[in-house]
DSSP file (Angstrom, degrees, kcal/mol; ACC not computed):
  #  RESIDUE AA STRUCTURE BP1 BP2  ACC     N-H-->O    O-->H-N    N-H-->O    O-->H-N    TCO  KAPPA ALPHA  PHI   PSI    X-CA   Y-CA   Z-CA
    1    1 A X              0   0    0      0, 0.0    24,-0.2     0, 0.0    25,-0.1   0.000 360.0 360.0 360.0 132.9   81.0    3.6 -151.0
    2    2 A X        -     0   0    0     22,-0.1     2,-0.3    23,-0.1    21,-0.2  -0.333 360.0-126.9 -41.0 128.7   77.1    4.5 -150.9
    3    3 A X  E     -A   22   0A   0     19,-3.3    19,-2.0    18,-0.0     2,-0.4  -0.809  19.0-145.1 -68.8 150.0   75.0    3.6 -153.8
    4    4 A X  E     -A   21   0A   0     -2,-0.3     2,-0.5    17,-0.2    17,-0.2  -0.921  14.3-175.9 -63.0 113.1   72.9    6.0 -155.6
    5    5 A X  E     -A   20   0A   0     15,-3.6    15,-3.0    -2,-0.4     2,-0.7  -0.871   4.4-169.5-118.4 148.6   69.6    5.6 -157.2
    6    6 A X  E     +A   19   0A   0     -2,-0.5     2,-0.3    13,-0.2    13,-0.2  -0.969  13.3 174.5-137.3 129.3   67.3    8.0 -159.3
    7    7 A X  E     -A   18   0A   0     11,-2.0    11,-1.3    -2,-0.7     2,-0.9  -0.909  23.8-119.4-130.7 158.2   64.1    7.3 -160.2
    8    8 A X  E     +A   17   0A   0     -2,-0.3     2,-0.4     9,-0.2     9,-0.2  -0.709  32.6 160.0 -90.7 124.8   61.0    9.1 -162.0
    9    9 A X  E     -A   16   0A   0      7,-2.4     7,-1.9    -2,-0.9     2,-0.4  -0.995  29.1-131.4-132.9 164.6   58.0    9.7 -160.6
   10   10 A X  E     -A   15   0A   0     -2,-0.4     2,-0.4     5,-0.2     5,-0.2  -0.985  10.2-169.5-131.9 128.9   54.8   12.1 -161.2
   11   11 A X  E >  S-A   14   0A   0      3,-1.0     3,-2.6    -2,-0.4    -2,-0.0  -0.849  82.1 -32.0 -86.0 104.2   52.9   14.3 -158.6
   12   12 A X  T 3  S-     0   0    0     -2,-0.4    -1,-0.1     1,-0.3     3,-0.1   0.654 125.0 -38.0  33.9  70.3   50.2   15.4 -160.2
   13   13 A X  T 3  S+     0   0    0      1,-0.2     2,-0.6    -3,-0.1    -1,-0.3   0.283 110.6 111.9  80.8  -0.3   51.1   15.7 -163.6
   14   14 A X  E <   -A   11   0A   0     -3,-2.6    -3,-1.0     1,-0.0     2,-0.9  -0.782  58.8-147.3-108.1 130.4   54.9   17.1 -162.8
   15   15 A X  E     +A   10   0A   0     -2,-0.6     2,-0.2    -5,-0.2    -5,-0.2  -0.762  31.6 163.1 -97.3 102.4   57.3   14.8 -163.7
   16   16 A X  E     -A    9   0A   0     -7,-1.9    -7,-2.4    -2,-0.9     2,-0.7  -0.721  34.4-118.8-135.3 178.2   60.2   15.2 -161.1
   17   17 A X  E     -A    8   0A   0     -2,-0.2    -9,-0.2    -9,-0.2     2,-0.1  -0.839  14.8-145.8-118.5 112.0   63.4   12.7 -160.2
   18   18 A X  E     -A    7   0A   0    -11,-1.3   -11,-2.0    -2,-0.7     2,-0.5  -0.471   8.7-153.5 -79.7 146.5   63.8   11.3 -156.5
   19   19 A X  E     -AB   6 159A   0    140,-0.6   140,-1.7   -13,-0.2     2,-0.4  -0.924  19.0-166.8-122.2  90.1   67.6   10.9 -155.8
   20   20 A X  E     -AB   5 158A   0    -15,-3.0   -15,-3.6    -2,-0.5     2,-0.6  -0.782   9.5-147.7 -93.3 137.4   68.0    7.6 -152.8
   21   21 A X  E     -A    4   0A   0    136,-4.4     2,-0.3    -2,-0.4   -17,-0.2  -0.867  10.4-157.8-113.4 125.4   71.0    7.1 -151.0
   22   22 A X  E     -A    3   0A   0    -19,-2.0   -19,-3.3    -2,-0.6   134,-0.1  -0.673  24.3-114.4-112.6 146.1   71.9    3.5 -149.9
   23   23 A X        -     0   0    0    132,-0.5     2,-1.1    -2,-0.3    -1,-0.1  -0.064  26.7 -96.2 -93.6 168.9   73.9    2.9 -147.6
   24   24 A X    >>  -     0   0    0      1,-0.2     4,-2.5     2,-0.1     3,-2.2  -0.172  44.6-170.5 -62.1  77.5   77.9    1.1 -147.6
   25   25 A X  H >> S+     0   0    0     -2,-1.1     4,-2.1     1,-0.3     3,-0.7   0.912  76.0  55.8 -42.3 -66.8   76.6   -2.4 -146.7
   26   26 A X  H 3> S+     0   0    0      1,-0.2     4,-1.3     2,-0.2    -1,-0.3   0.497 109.7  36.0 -19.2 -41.4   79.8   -3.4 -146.2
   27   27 A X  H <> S+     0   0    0     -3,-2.2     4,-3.9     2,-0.2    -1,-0.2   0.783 112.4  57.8 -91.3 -21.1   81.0   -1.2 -144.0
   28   28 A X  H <X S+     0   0    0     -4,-2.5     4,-1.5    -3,-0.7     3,-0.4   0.999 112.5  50.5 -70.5 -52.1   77.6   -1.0 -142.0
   29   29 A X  H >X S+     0   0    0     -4,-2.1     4,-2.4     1,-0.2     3,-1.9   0.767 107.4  47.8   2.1 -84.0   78.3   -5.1 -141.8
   30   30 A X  H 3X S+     0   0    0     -4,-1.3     4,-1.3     1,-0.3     5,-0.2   0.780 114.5  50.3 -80.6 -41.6   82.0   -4.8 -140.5
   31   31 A X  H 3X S+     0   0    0     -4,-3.9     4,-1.1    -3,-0.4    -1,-0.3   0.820 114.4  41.0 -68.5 -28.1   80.6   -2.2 -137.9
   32   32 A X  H <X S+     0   0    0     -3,-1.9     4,-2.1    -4,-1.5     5,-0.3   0.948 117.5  54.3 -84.6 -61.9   77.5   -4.6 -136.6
   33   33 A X  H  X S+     0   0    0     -4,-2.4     4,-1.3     2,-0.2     5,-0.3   0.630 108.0  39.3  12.5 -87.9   79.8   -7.5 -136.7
   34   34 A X  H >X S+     0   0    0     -4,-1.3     4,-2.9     2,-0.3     3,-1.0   0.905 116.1  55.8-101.3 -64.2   82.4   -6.6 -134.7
   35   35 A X  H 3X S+     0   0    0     -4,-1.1     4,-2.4     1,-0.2    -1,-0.3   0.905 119.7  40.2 -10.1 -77.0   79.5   -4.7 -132.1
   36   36 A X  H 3< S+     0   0    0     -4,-2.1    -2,-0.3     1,-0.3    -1,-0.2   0.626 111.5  46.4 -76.3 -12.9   78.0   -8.1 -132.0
   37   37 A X  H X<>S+     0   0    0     -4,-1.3     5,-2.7    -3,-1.0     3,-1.7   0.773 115.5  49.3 -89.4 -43.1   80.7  -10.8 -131.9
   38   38 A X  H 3<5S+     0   0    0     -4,-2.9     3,-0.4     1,-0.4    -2,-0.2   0.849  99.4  64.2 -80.2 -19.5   82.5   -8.9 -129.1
   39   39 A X  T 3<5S+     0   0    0     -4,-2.4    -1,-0.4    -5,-0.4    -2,-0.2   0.563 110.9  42.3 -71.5  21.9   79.1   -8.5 -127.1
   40   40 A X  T < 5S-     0   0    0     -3,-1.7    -1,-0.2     2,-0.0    -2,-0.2  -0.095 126.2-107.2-160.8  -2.4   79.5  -12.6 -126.9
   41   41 A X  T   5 +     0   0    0     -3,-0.4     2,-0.4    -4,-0.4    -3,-0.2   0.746  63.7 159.7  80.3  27.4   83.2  -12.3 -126.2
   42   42 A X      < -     0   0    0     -5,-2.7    -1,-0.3    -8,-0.2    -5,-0.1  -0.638  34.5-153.3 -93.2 128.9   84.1  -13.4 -129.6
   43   43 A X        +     0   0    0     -2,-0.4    14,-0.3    -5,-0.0     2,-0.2   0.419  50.9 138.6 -82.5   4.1   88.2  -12.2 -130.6
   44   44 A X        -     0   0    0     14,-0.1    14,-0.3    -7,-0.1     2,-0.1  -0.410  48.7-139.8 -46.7 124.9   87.2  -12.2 -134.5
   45   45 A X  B     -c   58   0B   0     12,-1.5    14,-3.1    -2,-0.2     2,-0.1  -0.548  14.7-149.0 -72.4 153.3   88.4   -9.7 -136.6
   46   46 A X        +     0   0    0     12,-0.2   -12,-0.2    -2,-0.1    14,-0.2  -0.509  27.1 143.9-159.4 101.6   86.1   -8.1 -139.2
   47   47 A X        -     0   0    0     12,-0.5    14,-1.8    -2,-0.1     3,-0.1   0.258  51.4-138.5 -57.0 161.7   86.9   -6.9 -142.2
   48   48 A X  S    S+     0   0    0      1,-0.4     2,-0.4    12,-0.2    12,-0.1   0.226 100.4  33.5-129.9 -20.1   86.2   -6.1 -146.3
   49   49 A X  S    S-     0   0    0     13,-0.0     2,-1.0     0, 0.0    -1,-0.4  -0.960  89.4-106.3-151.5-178.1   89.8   -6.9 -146.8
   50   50 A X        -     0   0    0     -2,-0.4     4,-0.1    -3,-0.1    10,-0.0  -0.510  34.5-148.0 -67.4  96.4   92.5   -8.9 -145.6
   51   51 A X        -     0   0    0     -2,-1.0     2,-0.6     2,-0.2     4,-0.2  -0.059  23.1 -99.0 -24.1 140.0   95.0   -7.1 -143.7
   52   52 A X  S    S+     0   0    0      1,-0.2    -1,-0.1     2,-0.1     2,-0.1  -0.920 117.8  41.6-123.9 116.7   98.7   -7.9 -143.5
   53   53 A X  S    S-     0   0    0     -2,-0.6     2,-0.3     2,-0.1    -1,-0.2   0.158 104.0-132.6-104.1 133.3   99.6   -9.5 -141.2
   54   54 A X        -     0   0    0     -4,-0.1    -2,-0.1    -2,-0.1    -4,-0.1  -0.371  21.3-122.3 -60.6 126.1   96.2  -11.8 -141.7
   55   55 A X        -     0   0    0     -2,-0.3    -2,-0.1    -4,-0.2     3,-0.1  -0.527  19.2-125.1 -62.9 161.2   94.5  -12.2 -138.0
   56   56 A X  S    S+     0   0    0      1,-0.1    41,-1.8    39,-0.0     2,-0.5   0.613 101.7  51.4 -99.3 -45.6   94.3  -16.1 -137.4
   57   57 A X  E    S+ D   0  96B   0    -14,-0.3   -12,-1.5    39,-0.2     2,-0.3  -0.954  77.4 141.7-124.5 133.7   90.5  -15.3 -136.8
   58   58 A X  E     -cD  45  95B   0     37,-1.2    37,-1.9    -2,-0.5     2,-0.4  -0.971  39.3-160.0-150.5 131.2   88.5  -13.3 -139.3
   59   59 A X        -     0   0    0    -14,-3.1     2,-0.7    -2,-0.3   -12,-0.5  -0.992  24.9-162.6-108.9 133.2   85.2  -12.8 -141.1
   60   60 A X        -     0   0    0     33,-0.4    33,-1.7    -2,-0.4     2,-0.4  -0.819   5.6-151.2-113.9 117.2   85.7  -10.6 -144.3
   61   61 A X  E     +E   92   0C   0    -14,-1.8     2,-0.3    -2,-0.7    31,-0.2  -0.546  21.7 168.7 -81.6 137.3   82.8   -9.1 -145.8
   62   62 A X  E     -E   91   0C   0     29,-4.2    29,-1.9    -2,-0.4     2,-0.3  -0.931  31.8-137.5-145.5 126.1   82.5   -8.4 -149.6
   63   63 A X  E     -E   90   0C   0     -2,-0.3    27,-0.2    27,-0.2     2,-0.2  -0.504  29.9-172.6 -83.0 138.9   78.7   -7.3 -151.0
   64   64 A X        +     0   0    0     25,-4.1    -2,-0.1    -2,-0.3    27,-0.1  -0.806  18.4 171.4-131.1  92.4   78.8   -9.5 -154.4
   65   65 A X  S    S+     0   0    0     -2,-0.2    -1,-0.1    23,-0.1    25,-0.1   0.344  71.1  63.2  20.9 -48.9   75.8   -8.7 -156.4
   66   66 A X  S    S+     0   0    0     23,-0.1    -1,-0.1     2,-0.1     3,-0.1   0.679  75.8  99.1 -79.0 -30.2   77.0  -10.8 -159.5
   67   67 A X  S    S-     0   0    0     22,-0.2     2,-0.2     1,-0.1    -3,-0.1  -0.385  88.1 -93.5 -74.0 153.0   77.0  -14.0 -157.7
   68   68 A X        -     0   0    0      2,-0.0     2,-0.2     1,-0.0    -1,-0.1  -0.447  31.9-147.1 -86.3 145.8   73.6  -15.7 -158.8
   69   69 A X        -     0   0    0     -2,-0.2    62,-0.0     1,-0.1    -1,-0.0  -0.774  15.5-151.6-104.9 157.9   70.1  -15.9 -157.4
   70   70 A X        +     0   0    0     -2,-0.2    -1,-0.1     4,-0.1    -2,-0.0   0.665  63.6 106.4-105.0 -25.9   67.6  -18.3 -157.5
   71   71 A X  S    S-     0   0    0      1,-0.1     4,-0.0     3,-0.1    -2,-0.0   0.637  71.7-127.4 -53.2-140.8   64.5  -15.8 -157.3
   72   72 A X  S  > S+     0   0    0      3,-0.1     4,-1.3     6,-0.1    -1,-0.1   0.322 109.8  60.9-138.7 -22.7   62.0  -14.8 -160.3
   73   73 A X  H >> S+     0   0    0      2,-0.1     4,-1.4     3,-0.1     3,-1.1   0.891 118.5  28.8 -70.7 -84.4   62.8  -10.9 -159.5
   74   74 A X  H >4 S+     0   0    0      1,-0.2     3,-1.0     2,-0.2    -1,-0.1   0.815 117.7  56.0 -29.2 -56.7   66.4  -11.6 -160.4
   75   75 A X  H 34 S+     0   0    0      1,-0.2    -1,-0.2     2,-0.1    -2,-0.1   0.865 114.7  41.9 -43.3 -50.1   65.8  -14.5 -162.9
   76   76 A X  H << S-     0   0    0     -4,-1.3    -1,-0.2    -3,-1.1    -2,-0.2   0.523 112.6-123.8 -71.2 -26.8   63.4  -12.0 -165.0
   77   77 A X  S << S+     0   0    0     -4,-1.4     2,-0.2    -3,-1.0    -3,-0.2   0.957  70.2 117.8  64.9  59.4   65.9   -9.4 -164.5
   78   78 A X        -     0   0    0     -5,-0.3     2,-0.4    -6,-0.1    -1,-0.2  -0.989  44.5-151.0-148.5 173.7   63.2   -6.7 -162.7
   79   79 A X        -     0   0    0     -2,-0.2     4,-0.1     1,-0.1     0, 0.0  -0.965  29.5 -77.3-149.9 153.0   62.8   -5.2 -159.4
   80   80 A X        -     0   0    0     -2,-0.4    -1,-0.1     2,-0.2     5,-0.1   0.226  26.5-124.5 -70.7 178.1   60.1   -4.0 -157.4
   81   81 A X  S    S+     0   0    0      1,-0.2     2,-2.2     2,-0.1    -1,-0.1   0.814  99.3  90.4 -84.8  -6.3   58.2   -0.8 -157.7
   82   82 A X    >   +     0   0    0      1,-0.2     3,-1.2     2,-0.1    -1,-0.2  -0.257  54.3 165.1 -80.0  65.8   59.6   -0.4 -153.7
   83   83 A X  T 3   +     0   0    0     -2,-2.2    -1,-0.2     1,-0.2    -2,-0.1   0.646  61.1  76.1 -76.4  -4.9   62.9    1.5 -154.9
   84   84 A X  T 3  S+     0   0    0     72,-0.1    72,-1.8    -3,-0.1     2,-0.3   0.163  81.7  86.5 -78.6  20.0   63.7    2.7 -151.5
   85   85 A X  B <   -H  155   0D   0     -3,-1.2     2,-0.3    70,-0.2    70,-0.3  -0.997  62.1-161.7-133.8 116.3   64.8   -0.9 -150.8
   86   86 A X        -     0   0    0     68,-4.2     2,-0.5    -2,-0.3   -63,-0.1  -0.818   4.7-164.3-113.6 136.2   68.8   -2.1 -151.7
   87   87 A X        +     0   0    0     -2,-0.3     2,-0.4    66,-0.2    66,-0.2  -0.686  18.5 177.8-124.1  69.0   68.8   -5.9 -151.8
   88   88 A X  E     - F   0 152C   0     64,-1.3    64,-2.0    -2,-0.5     2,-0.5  -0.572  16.5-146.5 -81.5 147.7   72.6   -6.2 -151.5
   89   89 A X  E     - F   0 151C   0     -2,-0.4   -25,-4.1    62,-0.3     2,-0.4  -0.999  21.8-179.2-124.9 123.3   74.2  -10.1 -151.4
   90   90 A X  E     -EF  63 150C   0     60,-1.2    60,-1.8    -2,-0.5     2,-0.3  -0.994  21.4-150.4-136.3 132.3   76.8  -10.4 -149.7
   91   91 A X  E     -EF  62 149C   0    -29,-1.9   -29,-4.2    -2,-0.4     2,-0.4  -0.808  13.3-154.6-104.3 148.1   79.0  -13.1 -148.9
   92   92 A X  E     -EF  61 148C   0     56,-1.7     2,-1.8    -2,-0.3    56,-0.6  -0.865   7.0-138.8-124.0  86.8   81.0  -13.4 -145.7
   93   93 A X  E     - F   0 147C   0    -33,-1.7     2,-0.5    -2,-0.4   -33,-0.4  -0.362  12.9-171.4  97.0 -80.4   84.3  -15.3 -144.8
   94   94 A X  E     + F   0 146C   0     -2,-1.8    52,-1.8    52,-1.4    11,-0.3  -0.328  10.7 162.6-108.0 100.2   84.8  -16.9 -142.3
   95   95 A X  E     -D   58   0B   0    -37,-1.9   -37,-1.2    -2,-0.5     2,-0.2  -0.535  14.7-179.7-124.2-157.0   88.2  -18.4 -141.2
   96   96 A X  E >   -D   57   0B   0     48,-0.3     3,-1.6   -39,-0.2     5,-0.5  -0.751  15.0-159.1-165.1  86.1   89.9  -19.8 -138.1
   97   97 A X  T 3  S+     0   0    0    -41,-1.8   -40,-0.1     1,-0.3    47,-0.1   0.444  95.7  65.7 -70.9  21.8   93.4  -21.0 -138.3
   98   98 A X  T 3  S-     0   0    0    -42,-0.1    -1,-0.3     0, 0.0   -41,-0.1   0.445 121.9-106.5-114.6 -23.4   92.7  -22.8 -135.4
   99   99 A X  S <  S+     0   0    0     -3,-1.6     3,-0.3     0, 0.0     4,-0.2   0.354  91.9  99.4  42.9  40.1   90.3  -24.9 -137.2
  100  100 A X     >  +     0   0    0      1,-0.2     4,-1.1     2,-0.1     5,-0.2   0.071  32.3 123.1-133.9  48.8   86.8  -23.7 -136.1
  101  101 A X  H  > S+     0   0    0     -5,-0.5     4,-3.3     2,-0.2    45,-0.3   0.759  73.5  58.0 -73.2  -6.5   86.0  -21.6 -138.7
  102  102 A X  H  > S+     0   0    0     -3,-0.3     4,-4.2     1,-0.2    -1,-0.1   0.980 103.5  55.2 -56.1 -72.4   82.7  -23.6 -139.3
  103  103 A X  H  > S+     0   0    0      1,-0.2     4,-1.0    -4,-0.2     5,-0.2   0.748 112.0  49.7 -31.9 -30.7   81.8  -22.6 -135.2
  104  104 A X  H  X S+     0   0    0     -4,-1.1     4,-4.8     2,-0.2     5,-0.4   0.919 111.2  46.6 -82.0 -58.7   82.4  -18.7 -136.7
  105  105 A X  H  X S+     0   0    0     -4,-3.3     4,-3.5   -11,-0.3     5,-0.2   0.964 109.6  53.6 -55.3 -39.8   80.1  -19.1 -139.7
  106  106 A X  H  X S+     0   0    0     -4,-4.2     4,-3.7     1,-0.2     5,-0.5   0.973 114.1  35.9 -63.5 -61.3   77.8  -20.4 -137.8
  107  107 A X  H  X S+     0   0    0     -4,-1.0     4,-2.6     2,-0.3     5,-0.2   0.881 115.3  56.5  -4.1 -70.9   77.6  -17.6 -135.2
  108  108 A X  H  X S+     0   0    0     -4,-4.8     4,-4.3     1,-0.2     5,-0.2   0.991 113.6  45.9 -54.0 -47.7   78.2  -15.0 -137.9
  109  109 A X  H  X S+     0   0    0     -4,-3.5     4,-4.6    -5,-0.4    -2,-0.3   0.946 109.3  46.3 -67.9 -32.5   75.1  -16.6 -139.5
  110  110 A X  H  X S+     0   0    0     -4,-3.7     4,-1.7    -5,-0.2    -1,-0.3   0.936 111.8  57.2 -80.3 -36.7   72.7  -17.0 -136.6
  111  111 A X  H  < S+     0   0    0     -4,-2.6    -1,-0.2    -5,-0.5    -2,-0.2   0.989 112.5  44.6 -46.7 -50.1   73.7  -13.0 -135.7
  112  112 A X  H >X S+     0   0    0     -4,-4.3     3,-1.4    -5,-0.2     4,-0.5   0.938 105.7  52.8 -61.0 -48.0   72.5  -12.3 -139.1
  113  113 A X  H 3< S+     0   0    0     -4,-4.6     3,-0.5     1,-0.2    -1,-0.2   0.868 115.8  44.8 -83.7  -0.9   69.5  -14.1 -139.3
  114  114 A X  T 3< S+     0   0    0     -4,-1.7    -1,-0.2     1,-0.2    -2,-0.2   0.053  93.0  81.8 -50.1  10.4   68.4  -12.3 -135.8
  115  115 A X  T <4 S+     0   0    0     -3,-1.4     2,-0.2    -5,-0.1    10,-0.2   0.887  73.6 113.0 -99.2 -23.4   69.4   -9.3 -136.8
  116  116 A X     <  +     0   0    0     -4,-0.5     2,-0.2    -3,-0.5    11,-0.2  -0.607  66.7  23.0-117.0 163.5   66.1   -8.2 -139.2
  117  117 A X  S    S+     0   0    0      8,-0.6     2,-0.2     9,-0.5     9,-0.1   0.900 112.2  78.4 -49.3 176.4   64.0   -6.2 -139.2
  118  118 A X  S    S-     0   0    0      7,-1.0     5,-0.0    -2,-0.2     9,-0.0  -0.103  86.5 -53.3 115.1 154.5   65.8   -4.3 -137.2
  119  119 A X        -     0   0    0     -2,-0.2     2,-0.8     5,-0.1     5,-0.2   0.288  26.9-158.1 -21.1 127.4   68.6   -2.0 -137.1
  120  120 A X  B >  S-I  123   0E   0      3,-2.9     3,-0.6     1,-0.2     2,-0.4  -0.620  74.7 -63.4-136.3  82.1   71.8   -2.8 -138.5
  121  121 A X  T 3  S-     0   0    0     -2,-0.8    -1,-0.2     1,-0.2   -93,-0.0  -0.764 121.9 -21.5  73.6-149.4   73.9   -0.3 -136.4
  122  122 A X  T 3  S+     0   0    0     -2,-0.4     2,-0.8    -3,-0.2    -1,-0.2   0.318 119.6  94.9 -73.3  29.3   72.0    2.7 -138.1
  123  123 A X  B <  S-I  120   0E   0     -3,-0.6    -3,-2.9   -98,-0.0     2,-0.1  -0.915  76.3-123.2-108.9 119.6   70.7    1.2 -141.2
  124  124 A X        -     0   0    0     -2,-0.8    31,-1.2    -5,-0.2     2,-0.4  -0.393  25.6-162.2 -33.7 127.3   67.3    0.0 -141.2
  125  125 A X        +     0   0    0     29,-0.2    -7,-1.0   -10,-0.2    -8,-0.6  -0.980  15.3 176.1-112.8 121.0   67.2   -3.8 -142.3
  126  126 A X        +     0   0    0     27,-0.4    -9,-0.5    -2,-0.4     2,-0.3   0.957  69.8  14.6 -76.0 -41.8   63.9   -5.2 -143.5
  127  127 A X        -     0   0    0    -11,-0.2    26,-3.2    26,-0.1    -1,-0.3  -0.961  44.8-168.8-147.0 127.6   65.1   -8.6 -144.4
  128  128 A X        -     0   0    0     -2,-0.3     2,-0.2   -15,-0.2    24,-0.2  -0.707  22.7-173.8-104.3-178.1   68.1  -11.0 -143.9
  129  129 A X        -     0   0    0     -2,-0.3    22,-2.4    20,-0.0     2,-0.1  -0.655  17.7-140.5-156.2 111.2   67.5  -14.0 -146.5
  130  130 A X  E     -G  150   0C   0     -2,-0.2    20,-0.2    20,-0.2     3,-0.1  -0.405  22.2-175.4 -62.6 137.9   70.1  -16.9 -146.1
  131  131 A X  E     -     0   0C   0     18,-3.7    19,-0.2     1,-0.3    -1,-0.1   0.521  58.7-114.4-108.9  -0.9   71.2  -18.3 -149.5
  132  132 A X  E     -G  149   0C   0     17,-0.9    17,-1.5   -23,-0.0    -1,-0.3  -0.359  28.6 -81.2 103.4-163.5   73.3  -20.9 -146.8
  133  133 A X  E     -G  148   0C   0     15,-0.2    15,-0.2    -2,-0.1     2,-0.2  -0.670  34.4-162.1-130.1 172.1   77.0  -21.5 -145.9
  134  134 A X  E     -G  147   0C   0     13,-1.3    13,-0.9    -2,-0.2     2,-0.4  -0.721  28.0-113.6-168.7  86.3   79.7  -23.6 -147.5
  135  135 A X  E     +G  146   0C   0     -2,-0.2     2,-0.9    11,-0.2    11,-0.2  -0.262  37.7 169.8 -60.2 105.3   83.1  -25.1 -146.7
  136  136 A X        -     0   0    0      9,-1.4    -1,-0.1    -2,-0.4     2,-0.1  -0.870  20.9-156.4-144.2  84.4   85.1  -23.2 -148.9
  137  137 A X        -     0   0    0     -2,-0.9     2,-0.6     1,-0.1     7,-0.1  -0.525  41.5-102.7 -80.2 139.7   89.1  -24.3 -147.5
  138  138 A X     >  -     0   0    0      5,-0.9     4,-2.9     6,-0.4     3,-0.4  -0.610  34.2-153.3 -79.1 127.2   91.0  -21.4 -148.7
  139  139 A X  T  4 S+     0   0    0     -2,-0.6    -1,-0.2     1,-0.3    -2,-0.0   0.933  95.5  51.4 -74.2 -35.7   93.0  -23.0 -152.2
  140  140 A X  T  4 S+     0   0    0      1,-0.2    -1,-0.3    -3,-0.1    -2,-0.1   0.783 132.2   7.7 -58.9 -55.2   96.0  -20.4 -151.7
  141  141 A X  T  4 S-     0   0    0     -3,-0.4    -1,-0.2     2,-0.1    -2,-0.2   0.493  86.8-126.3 -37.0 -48.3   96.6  -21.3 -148.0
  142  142 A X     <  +     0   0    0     -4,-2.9     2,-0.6     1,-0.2    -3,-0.1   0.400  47.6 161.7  31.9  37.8   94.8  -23.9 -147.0
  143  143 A X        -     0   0    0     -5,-0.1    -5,-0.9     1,-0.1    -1,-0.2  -0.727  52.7 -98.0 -85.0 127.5   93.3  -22.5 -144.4
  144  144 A X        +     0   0    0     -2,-0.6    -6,-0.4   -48,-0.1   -48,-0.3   0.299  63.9 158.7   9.8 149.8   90.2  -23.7 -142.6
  145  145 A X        -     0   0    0    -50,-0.1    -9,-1.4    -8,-0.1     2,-0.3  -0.233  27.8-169.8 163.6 140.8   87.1  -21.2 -144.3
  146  146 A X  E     -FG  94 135C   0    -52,-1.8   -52,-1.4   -45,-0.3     2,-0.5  -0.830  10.4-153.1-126.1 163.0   83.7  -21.1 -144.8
  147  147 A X  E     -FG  93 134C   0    -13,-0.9   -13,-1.3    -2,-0.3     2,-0.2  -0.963   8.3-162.9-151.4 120.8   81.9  -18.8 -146.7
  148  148 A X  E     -FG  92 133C   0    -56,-0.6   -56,-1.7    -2,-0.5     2,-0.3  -0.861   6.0-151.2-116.8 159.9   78.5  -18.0 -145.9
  149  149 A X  E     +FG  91 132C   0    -17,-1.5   -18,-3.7    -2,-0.2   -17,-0.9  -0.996  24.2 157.1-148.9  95.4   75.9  -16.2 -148.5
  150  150 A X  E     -FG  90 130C   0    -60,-1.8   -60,-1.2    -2,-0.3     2,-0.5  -0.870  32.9-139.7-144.2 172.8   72.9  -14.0 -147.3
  151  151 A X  E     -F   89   0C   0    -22,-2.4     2,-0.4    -2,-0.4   -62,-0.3  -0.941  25.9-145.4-136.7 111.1   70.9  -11.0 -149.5
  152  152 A X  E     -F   88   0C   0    -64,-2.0   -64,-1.3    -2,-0.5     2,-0.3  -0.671   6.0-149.8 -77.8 110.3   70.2   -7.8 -147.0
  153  153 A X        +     0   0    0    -26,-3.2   -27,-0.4    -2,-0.4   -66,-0.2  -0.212  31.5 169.2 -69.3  35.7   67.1   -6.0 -147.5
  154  154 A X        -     0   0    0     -2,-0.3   -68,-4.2   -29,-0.2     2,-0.3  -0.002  29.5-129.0 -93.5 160.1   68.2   -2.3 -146.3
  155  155 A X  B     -H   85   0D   0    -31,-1.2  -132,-0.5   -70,-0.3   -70,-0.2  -0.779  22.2-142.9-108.3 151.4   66.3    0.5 -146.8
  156  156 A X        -     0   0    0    -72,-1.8     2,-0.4    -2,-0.3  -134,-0.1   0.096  13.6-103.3 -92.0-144.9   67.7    3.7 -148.4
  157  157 A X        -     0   0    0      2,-0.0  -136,-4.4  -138,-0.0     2,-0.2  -0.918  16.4-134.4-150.9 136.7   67.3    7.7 -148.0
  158  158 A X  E     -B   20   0A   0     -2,-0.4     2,-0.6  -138,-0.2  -138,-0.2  -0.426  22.2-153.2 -83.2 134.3   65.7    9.9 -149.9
  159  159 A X  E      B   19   0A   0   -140,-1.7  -140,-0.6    -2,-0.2    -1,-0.0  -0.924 360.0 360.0-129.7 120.9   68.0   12.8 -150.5
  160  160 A X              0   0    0     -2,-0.6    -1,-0.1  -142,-0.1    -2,-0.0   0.415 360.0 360.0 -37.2 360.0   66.2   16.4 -151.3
């Protein structure tokens, strides 16, 4: 689902309320993903949630917000005056019942951090910023997965 922001600003003395819409990282993810893993002949599936039956090879994207950052905007709990800018974190993934879900994160991650600026499918991306990756064996399973961590800088649209 899009986010929505409204913010105030004043035009020469008229106080009126800009409405941005930003756009479903997630799904714009699971759509550059999948583009980019298959130009490189990769058979990953990629997802925001697990399907049943679970694919053997998968990255599932889920934009996480609550997990913590290290920065002084976050820390201070303020954000720039640049409100046409969605700073989603999102963690990704990545397993391999085969055992080379490390070889996936890594991939997934070097796609990502090429990917900015630039286009992420149609969403402008200003900025990837890796928060890094993590062997994170799944407890439930115990299959192979690593879980990589990155904060998207996309820009929104200003909605009349």
């Amino acid at each position: 689902m899009a986010k929505y922001l409204s913010r105030s600003i004043s035009v020469q003395g008229l106080d009126m309320n800009e409405r941005i819409l930003f756009p479903d990282i997630e799904q714009t993810l699971v759509g550059y993903l999948t583009t980019q893993l298959a130009a490189v002949s990769d058979t990953a599936t990629v997802v925001t949630r697990v399907p049943d039956p679970r694919p053997t090879r998968m990255v599932r994207v889920v934009r996480n917000d609550r997990k913590a950052r290290v920065d002084v905007e976050d820390r201070e709990g303020r954000r720039s005056a640049q409100l046409i800018l969605d700073r989603s974190r999102v963690v990704l993934e990545c397993t391999d019942d085969a055992g080379a879900a490390a070889t996936l994160a890594a991939l997934v991650r070097s796609i990502l951090s090429a990917a900015a600026p630039g286009y992420l499918g149609t969403v402008w991306c200003d900025q990837v910023e890796d928060a890094g990756m993590e062997n994170d064996t799944d407890p439930a399973t115990a299959a192979p997965r690593y879980t990589l961590v990155a904060d998207l800088i996309v820009r929104g649209t200003v909605l009349a």
